[in-house]
C-alpha positions as CSV (number, residue, x, y, z in Angstrom):
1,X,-49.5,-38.2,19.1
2,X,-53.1,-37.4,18.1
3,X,-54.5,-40.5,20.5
4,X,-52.4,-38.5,23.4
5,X,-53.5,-35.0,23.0
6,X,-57.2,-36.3,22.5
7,X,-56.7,-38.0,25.6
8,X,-55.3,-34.9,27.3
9,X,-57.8,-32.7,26.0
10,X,-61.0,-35.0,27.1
11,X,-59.1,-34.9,31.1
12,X,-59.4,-31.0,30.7
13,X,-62.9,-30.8,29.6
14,X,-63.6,-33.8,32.0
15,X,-62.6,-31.4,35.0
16,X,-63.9,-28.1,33.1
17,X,-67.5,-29.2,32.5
18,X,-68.0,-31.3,35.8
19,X,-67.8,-34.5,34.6
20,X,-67.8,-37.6,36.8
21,X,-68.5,-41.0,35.3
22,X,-67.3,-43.4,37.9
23,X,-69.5,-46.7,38.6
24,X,-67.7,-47.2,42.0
25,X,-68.8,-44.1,43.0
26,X,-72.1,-42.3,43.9
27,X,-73.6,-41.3,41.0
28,X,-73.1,-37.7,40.5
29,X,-74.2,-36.6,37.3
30,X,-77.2,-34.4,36.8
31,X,-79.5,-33.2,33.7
32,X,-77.8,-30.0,33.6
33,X,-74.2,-31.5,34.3
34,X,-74.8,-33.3,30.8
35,X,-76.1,-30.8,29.0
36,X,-73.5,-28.4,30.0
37,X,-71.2,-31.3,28.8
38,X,-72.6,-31.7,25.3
39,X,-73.0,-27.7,24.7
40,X,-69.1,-27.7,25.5
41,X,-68.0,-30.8,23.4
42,X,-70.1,-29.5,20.5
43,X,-68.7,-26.3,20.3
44,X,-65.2,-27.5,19.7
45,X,-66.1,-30.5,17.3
46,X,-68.2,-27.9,14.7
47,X,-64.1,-26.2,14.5
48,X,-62.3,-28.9,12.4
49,X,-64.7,-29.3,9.5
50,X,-65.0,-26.0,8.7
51,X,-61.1,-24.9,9.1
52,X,-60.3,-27.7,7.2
53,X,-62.6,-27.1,4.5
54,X,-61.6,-23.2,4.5
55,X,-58.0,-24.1,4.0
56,X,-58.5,-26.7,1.5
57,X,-61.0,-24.4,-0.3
58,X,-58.1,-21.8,-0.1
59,X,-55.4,-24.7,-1.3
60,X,-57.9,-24.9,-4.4
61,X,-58.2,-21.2,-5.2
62,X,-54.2,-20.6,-5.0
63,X,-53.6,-24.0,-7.4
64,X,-56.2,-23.3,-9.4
65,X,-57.5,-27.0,-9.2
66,X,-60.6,-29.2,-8.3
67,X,-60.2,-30.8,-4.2
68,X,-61.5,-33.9,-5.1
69,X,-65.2,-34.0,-2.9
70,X,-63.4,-33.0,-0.1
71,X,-64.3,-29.6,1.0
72,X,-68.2,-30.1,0.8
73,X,-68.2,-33.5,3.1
74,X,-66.0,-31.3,5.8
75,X,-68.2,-28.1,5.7
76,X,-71.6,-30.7,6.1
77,X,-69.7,-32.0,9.2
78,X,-69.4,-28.5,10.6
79,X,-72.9,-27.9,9.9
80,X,-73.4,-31.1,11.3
81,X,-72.1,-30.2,14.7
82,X,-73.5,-27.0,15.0
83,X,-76.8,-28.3,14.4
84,X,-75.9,-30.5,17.6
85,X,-75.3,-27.5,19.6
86,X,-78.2,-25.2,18.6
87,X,-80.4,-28.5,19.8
88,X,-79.0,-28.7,23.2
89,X,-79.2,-24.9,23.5
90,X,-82.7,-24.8,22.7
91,X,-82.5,-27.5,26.1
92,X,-80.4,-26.0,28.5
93,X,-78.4,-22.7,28.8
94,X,-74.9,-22.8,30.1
95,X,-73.2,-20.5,32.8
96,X,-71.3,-17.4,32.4
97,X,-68.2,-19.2,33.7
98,X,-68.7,-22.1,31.2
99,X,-69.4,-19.6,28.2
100,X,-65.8,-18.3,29.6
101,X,-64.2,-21.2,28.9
102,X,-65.9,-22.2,25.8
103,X,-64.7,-18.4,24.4
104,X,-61.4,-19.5,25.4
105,X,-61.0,-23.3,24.3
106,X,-62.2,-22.1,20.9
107,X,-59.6,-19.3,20.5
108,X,-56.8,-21.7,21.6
109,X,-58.3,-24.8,19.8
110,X,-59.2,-23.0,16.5
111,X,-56.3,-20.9,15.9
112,X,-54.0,-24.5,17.4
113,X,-55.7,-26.3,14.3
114,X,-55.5,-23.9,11.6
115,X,-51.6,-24.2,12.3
116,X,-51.4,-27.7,12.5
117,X,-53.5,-28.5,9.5
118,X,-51.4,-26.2,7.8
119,X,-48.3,-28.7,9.0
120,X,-50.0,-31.9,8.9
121,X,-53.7,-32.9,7.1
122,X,-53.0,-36.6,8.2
123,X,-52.5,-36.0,11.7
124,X,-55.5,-33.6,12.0
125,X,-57.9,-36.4,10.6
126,X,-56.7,-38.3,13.3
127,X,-56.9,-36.6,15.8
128,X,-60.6,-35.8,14.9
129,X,-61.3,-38.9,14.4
130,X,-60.4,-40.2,18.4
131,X,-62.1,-37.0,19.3
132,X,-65.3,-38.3,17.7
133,X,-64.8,-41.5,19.6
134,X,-64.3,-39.6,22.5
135,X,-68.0,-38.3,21.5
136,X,-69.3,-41.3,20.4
137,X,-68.8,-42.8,24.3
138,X,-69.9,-39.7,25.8
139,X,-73.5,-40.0,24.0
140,X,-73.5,-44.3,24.5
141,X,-72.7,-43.4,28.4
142,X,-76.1,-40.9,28.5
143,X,-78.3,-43.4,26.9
144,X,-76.7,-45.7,29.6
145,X,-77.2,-43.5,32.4
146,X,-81.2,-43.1,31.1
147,X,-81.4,-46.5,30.8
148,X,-80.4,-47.2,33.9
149,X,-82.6,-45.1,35.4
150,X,-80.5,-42.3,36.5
151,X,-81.6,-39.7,34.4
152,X,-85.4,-39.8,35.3
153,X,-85.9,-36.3,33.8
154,X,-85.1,-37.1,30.7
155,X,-87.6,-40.1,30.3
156,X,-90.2,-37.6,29.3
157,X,-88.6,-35.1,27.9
158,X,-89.3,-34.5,24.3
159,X,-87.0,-33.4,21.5
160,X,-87.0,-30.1,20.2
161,X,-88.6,-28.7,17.1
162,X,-85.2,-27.9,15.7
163,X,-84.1,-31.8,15.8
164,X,-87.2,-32.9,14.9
165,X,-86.8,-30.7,11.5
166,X,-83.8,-32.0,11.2
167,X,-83.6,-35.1,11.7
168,X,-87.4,-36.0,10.0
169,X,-87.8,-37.9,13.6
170,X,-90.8,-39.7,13.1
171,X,-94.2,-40.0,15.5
172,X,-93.5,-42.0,18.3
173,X,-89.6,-41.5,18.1
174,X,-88.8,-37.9,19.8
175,X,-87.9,-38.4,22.8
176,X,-84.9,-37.1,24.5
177,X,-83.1,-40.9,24.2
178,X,-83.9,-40.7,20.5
179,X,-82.3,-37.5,20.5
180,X,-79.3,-39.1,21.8
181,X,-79.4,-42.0,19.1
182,X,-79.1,-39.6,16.2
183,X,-77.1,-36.9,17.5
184,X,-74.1,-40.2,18.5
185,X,-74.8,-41.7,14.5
186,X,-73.6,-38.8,13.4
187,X,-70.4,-38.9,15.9
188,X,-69.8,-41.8,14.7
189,X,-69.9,-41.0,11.0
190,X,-68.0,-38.1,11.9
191,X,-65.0,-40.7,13.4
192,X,-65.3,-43.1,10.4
193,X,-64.5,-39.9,8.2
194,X,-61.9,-39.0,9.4
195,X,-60.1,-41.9,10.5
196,X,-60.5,-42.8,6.8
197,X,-59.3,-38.9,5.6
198,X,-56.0,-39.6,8.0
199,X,-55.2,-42.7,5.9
200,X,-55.5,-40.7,2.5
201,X,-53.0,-38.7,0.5
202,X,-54.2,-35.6,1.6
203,X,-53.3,-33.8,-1.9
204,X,-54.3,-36.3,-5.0
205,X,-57.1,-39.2,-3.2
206,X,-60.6,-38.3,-3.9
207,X,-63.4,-38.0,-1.5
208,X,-64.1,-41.8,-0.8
209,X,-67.6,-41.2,0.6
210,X,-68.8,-39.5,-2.2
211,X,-67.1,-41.5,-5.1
212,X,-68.7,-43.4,-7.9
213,X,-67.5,-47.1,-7.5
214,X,-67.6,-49.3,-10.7
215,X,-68.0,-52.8,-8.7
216,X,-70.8,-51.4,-6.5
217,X,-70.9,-54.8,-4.9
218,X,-68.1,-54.5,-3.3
219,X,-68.2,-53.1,0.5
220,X,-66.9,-49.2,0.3
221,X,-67.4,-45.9,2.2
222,X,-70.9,-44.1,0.9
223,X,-72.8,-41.2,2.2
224,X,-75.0,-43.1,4.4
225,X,-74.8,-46.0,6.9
226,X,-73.8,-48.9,4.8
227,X,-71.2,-50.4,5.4
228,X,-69.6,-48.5,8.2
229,X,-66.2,-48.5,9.7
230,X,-65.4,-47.2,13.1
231,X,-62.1,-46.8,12.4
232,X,-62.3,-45.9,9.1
233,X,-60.9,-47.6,5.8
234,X,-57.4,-48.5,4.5
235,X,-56.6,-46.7,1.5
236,X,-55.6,-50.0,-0.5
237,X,-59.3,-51.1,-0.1
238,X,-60.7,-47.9,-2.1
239,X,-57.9,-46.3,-3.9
């Protein structure tokens, strides 16, 4: 269910934000076309972390209780993600028409989650975690596109002060396809997360990623980049 309405959701934004990715056609995508792509995408991936990290900080007030690690990894994704967006926006300014429909998609999509985290924590993860793949492609696609040549704007075009701060992007690595390397790590952390918060009991398992592991030889999640799982891991191999 989660895989369809990611999939359902990405055909939408596909024909909102003027997205056409189709080798056997001309190629029609433009500079602006993909920045008015990843303003749009980030403004509904910054949602889940924090909703899910207000209700579970809620769940913890009314119970009285500890969450386990888990409210501080979801609020650094939402920082995470809006750090993403105040890049690109520092790059490119969308349209009244697409600031329309991003003040729309977040009052459906927000108010949509709150409910359905509220019904199911599992399913949420999950669906977050194929809309970060969803991500993930979009940014490997870009770098494609510069790569190839298409993009020739962007071959000079240097990052942002913001993302440089940020980031700690080093001399020699802040151009606009280095850009594009971080900001898609991240996705993908972001998808290994959840995917691995959708196989968890959402009420008693502990943060995996920031857990102290007695046999620290042994592969598990961590903080950083060792490690990682695209599609997140099994509960019997960390629990």
């Amino acid at each position: 269910m989660a895989y369809g309405m990611v999939k359902t959701a990405r055909w939408w934004m596909d024909l909102f934000s003027g997205y056409r990715h189709d080798e056997t056609k001309p190629y029609q995508m433009t500079p602006r076309r993909w920045f008015v792509r990843f303003i749009f995408l980030e403004t509904i991936a910054a949602v889940p972390g924090m909703t899910a990290g207000m209700l579970r900080h809620f769940r913890s007030l009314r119970r009285m209780e500890r969450d386990n690690g888990w409210i501080e990894t979801m609020l650094e994704d939402a920082y995470n993600e809006r750090m993403h967006l105040l890049t690109f926006m520092k790059m490119a300014e969308p349209g009244w028409f697409m600031k329309m429909m991003i003040l729309g998609a977040q009052g459906v999509f927000a108010n949509g989650f709150f409910l359905a985290y509220l019904a199911s924590p599992a399913t949420c993860h999950r669906f977050v975690g194929y809309l970060e793949e969803e991500a993930t492609n979009t940014y490997t696609l870009a770098i494609q596109d510069l790569d190839k040549g298409h993009l020739p704007e962007w071959e000079s075009l240097q990052a942002p002060d913001i993302a440089i701060k940020y980031w700690n992007m080093p001399e020699g690595h802040r151009t606009m396809r280095d850009l594009l390397l971080y900001i898609r790590a991240d996705e993908a952390k972001h998808r290994e997360i959840h995917h691995t918060f959708g196989n968890l009991d959402q009420r008693n398992d502990p943060n995996p990623f920031v857990s102290e592991y007695k046999d620290k030889d042994k592969p598990h999640p961590s903080h950083g980049w060792e490690n990682l799982k695209s599609h997140g891991w099994e509960r019997n191999d960390i629990i």
